[in-house]
SETORKOL-242357 format. One record per residue (C-alpha): residue in three letters; x, y, z; residue number from 1. Coordinates in pm, whole numbers, plus 50000, padded with zeros to 5 digits. Layout:
# residues N
<rec vexgu="ALA" px="X" py="Y" pz="Z" kolkol="NUM"/>
...
END
This chain:
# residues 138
<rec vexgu="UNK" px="49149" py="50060" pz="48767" kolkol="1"/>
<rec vexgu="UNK" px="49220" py="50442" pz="48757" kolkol="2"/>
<rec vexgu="UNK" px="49227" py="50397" pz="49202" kolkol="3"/>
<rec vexgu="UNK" px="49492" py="50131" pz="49124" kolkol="4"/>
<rec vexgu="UNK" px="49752" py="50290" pz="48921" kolkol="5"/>
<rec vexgu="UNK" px="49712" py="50648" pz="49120" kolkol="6"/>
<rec vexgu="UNK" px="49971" py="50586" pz="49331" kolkol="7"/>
<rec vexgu="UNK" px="50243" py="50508" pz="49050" kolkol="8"/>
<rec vexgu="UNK" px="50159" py="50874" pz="48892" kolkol="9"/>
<rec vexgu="UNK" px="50188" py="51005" pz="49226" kolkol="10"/>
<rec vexgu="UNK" px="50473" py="50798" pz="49225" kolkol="11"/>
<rec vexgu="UNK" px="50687" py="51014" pz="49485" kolkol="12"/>
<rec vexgu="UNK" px="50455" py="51239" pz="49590" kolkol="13"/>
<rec vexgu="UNK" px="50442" py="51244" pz="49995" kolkol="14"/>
<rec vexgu="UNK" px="50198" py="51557" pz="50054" kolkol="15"/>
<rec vexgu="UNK" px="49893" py="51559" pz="50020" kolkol="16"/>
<rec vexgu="UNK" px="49649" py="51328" pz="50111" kolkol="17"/>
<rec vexgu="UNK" px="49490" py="51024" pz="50034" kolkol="18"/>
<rec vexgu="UNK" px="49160" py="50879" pz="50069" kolkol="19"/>
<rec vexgu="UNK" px="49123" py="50479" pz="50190" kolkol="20"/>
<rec vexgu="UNK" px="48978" py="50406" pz="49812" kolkol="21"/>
<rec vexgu="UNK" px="49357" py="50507" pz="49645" kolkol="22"/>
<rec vexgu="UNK" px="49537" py="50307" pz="49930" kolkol="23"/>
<rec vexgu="UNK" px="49311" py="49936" pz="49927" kolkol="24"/>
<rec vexgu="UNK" px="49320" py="49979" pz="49528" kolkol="25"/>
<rec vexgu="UNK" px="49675" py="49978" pz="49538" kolkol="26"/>
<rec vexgu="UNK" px="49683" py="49717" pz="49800" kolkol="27"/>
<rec vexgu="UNK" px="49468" py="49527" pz="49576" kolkol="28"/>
<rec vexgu="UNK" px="49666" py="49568" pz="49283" kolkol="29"/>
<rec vexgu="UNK" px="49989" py="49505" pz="49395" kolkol="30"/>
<rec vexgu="UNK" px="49860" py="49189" pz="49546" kolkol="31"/>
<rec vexgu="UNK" px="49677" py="49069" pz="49256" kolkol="32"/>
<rec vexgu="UNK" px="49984" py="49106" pz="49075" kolkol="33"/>
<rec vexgu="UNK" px="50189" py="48919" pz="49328" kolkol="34"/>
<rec vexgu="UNK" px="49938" py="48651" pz="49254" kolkol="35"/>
<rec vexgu="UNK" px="49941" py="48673" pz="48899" kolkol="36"/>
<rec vexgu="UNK" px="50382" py="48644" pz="48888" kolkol="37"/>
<rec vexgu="UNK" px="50331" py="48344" pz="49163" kolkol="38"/>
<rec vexgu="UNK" px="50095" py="48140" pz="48916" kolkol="39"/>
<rec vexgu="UNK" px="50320" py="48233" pz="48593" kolkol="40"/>
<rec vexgu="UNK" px="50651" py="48201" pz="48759" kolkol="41"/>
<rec vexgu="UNK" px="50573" py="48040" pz="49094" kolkol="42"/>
<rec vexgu="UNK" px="50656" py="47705" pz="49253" kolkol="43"/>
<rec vexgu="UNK" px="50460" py="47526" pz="49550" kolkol="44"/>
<rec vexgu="UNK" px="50698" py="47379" pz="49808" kolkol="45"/>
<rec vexgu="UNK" px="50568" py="47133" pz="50082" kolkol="46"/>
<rec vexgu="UNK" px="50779" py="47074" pz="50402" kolkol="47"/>
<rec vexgu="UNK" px="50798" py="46892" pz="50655" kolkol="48"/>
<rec vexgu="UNK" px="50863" py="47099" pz="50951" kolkol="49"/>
<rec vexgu="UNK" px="50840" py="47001" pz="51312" kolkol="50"/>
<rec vexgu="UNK" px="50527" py="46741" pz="51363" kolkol="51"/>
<rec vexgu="UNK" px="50355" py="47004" pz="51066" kolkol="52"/>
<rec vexgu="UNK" px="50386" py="47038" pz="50705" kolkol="53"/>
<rec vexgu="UNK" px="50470" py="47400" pz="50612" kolkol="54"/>
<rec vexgu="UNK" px="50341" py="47542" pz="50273" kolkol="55"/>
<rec vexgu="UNK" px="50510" py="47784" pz="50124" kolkol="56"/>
<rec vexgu="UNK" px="50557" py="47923" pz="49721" kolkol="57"/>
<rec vexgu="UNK" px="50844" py="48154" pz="49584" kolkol="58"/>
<rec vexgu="UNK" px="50895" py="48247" pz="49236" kolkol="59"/>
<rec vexgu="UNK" px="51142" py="48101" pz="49008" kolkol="60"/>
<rec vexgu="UNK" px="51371" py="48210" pz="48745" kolkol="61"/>
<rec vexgu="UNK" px="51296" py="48530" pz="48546" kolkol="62"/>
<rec vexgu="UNK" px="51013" py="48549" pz="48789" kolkol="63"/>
<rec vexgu="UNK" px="51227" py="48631" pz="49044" kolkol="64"/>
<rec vexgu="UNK" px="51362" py="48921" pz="48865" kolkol="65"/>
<rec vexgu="UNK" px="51004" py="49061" pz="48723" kolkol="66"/>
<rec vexgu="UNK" px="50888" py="48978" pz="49140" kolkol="67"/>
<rec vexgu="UNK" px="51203" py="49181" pz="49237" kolkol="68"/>
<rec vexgu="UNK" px="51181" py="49479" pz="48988" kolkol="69"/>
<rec vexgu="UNK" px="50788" py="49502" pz="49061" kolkol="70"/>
<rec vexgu="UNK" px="50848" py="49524" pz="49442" kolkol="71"/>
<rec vexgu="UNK" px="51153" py="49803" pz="49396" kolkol="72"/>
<rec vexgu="UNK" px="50895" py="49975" pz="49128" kolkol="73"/>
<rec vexgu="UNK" px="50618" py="49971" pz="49363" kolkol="74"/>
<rec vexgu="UNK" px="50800" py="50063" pz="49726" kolkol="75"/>
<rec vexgu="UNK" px="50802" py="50441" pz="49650" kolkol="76"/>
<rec vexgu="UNK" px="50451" py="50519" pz="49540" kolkol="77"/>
<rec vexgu="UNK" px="50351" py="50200" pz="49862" kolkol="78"/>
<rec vexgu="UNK" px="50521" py="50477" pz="50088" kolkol="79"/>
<rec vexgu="UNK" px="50376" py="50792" pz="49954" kolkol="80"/>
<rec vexgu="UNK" px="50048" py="50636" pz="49933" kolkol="81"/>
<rec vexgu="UNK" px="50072" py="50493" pz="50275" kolkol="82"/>
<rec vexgu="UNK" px="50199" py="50877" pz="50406" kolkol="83"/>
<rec vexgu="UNK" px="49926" py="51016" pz="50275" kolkol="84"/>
<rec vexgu="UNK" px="49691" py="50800" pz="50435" kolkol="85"/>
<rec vexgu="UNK" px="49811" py="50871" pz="50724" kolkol="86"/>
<rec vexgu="UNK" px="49812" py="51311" pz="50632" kolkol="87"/>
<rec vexgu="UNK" px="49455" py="51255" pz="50560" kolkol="88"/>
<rec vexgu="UNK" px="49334" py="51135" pz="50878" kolkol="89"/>
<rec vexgu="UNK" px="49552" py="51461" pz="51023" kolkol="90"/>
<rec vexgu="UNK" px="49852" py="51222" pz="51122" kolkol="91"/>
<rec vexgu="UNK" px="50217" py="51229" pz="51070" kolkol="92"/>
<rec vexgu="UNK" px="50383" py="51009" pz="50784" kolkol="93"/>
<rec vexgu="UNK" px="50630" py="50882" pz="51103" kolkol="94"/>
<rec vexgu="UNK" px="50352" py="50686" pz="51239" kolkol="95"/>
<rec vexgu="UNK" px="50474" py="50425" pz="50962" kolkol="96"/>
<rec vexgu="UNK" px="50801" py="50370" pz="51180" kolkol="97"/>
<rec vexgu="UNK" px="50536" py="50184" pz="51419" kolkol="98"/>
<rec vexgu="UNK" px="50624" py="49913" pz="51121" kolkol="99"/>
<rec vexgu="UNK" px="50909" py="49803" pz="51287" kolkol="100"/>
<rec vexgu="UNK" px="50715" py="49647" pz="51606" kolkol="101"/>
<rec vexgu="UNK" px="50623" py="49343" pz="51509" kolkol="102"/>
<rec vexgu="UNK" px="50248" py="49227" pz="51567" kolkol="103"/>
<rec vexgu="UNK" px="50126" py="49470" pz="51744" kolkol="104"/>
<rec vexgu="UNK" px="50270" py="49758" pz="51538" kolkol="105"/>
<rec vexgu="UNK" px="50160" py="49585" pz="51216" kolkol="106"/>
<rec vexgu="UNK" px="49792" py="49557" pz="51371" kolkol="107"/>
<rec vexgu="UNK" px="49795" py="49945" pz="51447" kolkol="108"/>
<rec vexgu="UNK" px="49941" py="50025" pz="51096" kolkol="109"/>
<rec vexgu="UNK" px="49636" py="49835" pz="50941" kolkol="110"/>
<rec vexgu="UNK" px="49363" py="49985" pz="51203" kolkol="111"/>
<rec vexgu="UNK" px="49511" py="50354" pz="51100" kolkol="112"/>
<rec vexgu="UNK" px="49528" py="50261" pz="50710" kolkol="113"/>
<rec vexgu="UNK" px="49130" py="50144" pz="50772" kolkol="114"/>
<rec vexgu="UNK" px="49019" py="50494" pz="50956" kolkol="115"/>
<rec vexgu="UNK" px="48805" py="50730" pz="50816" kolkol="116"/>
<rec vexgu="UNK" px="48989" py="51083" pz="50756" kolkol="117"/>
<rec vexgu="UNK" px="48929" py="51379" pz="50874" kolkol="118"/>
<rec vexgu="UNK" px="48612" py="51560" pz="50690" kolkol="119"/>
<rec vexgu="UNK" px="48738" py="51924" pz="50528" kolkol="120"/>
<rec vexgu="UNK" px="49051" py="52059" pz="50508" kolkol="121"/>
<rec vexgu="UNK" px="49318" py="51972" pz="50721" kolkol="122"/>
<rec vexgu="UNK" px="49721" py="52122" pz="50785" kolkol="123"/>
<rec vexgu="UNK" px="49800" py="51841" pz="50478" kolkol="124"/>
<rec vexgu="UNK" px="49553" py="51952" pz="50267" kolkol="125"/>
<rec vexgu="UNK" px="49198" py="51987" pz="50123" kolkol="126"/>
<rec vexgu="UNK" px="48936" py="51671" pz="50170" kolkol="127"/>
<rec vexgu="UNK" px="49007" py="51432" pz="49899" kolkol="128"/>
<rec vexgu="UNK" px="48649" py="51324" pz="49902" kolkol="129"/>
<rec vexgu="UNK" px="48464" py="51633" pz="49944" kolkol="130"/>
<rec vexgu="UNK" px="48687" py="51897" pz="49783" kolkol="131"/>
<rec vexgu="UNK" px="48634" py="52268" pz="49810" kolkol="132"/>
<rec vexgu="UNK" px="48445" py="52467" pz="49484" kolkol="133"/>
<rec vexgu="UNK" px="48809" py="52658" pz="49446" kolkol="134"/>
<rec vexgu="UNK" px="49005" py="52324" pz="49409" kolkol="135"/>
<rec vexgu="UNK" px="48748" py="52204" pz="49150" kolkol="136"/>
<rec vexgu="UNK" px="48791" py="52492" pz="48925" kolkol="137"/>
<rec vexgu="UNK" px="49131" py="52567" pz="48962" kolkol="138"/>
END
């Protein structure tokens, strides 16, 4: 749980660098609480679209508002977290621009977010995983 909520106390923190653990967790989290609002507040719409039925949910209500506030809340530390990804495999944060091509861009964004980072310190920082004896101590 600690991996989840990292982000949101690093909540506009964009140097540094993250390790893939912090950024799934937060993926995780912010989907499982997606989830949770669309069971609570949620509604399941069937339609009939052309020769296919489409599926689709959206949240009702207050639900809309708690889905709305929850998304602004979490946008800044998604960012930050998503930066830092990037820093720790020795990458610029601008990489995340690649966002706005759709498909193909959204496949490279998830291939970089799934990479292993670079082992020892980098020009963003010390290894998250394998820190140096000074950062322990200091």
């Amino acid at each position: 749980m600690n991996w989840m909520i990292l982000p949101y106390r690093r909540y506009a923190e964009f140097s540094g660098r993250s390790r893939r653990r912090e950024y799934w967790s937060f993926a995780l989290f912010y989907f499982l609480v997606m989830v949770a609002l669309n069971i609570v507040f949620g509604t399941n719409e069937v339609e009939r679209g052309s020769g296919a039925f489409v599926y689709g949910t959206r949240l009702v209500g207050a639900g809309s508002w708690v889905g709305s506030l929850f998304w602004l809340v979490s946008l800044v530390p998604g960012l930050a977290v998503s930066v830092r990804r990037l820093h720790d495999q020795d990458r610029t944060g601008w990489l995340l621009l690649l966002w706005i091509i759709p498909f193909l861009g959204w496949f490279a964004i998830l291939v970089l977010m799934c990479l292993e980072g670079t082992r020892g310190p980098n020009r963003f920082g010390s290894d998250p995983k394998n820190p140096t004896p000074a950062d322990v101590f200091s």
